[in-house]
C-alpha positions in Angstrom: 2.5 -6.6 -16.7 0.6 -6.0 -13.5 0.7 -9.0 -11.3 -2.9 -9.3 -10.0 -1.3 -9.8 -6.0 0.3 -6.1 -6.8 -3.1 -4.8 -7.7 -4.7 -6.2 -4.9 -2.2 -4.5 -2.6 -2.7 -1.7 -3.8 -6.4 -1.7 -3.8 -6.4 -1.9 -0.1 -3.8 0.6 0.1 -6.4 3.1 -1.5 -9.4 1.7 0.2 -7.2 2.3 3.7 -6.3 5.6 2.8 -9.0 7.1 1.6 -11.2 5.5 4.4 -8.7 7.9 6.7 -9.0 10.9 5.0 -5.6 10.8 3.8 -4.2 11.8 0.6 -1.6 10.5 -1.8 1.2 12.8 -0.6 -0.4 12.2 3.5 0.6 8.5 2.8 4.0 8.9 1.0 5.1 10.7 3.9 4.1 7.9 6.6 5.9 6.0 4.4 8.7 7.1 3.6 7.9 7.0 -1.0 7.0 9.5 -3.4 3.3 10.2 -4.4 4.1 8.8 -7.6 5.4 5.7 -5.6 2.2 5.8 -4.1 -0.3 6.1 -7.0 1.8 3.9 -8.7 1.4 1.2 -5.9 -2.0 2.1 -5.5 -3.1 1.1 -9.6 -0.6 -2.4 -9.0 2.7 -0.7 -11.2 5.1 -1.3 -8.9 6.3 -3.8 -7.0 6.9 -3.9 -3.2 9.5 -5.2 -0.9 8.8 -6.2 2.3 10.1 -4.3 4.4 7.8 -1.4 2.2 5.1 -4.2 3.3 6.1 -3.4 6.8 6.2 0.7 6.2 2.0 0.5 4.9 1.5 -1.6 8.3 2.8 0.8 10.7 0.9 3.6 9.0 -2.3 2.3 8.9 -1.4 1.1 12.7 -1.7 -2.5 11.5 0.1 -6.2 11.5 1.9 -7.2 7.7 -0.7 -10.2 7.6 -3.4 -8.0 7.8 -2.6 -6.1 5.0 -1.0 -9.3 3.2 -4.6 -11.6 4.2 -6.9 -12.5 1.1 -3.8 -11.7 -1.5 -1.2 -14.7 -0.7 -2.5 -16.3 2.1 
């Protein structure tokens, strides 16, 4: 079952990367994940851990919060 805070994740994720011109793979290797991590992430499939939380942030050159605001808090 997708969780709808995974989706939302996700849906940001895309919306970041795409507004950079980056693709799947681009991001996967900022991050440290697969592209399949990565799409998979991007359609709410599967699950984060923080510190993966952390990974997105310093990519997209941003705070944890900011990437977290509007889905739990």
């Amino acid at each position: 079952m997708i969780e709808p805070c995974h989706r939302l994740f996700g849906a940001k994720v895309e919306q970041l990367r795409v507004a950079l011109g980056w693709t799947q793979q681009d991001l996967a290797k900022k991050v440290g994940l697969s592209r399949g991590s990565i799409a998979n992430i991007e359609t709410g499939r599967q699950r984060l851990l923080l510190h993966d939380v952390d990974k997105f942030a310093k990519a997209f050159g941003a705070e944890p919060k900011a990437l977290l605001r509007g889905i739990w808090f």
